[in-house]
N, C-alpha and C positions, 0 to 999 in steps of 0.2 A: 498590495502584495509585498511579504516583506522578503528578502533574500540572504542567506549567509550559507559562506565558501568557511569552511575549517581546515586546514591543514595537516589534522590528526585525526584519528579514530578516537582517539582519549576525548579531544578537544571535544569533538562529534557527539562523544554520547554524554559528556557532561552537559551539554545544550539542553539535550532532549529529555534531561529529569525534571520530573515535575508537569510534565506538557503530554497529550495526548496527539499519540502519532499515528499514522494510518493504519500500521500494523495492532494497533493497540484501541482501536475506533470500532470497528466491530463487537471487540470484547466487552465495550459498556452497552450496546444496545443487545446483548446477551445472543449475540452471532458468530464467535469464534469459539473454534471447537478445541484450544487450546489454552485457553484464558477464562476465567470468569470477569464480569464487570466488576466484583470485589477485589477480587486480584489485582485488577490494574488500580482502584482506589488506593490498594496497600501500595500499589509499587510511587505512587503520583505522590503521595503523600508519605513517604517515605517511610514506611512501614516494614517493608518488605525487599528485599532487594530482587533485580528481575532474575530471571535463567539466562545461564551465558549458553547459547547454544552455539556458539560460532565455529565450535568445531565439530559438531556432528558432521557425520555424510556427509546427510542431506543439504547441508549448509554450505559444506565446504564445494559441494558437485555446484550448487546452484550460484556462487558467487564467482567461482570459472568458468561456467559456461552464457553467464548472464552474456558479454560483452561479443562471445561468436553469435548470438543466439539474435541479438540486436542487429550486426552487420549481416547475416543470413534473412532477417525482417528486410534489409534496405536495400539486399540485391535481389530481393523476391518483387518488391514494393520501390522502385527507383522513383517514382513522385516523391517520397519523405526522403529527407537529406538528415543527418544526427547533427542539432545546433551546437551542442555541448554534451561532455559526460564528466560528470567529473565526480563518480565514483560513490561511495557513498558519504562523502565530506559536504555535501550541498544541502542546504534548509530551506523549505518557501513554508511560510505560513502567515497567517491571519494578522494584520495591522491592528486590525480593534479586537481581536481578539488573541493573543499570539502566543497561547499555550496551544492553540489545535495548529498543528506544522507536520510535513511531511516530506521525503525525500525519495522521488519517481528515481530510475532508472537509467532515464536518458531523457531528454529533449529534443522534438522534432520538428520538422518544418513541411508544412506540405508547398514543394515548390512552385506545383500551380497555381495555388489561391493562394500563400505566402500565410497560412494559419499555420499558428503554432499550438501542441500538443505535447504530452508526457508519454512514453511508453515504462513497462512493468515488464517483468520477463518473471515467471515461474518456472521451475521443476517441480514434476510430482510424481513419485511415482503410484501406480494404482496396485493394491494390494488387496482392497477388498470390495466387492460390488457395490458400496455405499460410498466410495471412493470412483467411483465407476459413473454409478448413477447421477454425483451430483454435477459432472461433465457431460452429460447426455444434453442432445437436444440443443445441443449451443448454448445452455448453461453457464453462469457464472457463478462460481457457489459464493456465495452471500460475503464471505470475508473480505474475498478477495474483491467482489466489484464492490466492498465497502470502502478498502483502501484505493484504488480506483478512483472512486466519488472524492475521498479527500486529498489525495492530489491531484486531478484537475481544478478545484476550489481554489484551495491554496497557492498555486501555481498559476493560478488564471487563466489556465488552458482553455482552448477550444476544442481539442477533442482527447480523450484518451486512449490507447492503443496498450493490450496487452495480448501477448505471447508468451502461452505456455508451452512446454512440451511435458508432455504425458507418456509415461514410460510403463509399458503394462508388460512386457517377457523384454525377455535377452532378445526376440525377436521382431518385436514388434514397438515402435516407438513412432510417438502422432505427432508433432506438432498443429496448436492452433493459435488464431489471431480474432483477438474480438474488438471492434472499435465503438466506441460511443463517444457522442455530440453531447458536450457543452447545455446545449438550450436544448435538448430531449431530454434530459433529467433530471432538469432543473426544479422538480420537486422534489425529488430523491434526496438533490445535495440542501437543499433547506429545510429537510428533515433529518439530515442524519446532523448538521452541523446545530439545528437548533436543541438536538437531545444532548450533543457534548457542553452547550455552551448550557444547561438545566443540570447535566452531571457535575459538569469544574463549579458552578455559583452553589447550586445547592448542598453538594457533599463535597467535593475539596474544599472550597475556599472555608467552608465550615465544619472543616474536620469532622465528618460526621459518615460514617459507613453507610452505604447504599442498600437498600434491600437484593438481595442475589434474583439475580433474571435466571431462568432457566431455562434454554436453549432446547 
């Protein structure tokens, strides 16, 4: 595992060009519903430059309430202790491979068995039944338990822990918490890292555009 603290936002996303991040890991195996896997070929390969969305809403809602939303997990959940947060200036990723890196939300500790984990925090708000549906049932919709998978990897977590809140009227707002183990998915995460490490050798490192997956 490898580790980097940045000091800047600049600093931060200058890292992360060129490298496939968790937010952007879904998009190659044609599971984000906001990116194509070409898209992200253009942006990795500098084709393309990414969308600044940092100041939408929903960006701006989801990065102040990330850090209440964490301490509201830890006084629900007093076993996990927060080891570190340190914003989003933190990097873990891949020794032998260290274009695929990601950066979790926070760092946990389960103080009884002393494992350590990543937690995620989402906003969403639901606006249509397909936004609805893919939260049903204890669900994770695919994006998100993609990035999930690649930061427990990266990070060398034992568990992952994410909390949403889901926000469907002015009256009605959910929070949930989904966790998953390290060694239960441990096919998932050698499949999703072996399709990045066939995406970067195949079509980045050989500049060569991907066929579009179609979601």
């Amino acid at each position: 595992m490898g580790k980097v603290i940045f000091n800047s936002k600049e600093d931060w996303l200058e890292f992360r060009k060129g490298k496939i991040t968790g937010t952007t890991a879904s998009a190659i195996i044609g599971k984000n519903p906001y990116l194509s896997n070409t898209e992200v070929w253009e942006i990795i390969t500098n084709r393309k430059e990414p969308k600044d969305i940092s100041e939408k809403p929903y960006v701006v809602k989801g990065k102040y309430a990330e850090e209440h939303i964490i301490r509201l997990f830890i006084l629900d959940h007093p076993t996990y202790q927060l080891e570190e947060k340190e914003a989003e200036f933190v990097v873990f990723y891949d020794d032998d491979n260290p274009y695929i890196m990601a950066t979790p939300d926070g760092i946990l500790k389960n103080i009884e068995t002393g494992e350590i984990g990543i937690i995620e925090i989402k906003t969403c708000d639901i606006l249509s039944s397909r936004q609805k549906e893919s939260w049903s049932n204890n669900n994770i919709p695919i994006n998100y338990y993609t990035q999930l998978i690649q930061e427990i990897y990266c990070s060398k977590a034992t568990f992952g822990i994410l909390v949403v809140e889901l926000h469907y009227s002015d009256d009605l707002t959910m929070r949930k918490t989904y966790i998953v183990y390290a060694n239960d998915i441990k096919e998932d995460i050698d499949w999703l890292i072996n399709e990045e490490k066939k995406f970067f050798q195949e079509y980045v490192s050989k500049q060569k555009r991907p066929p579009l997956i179609l979601s």
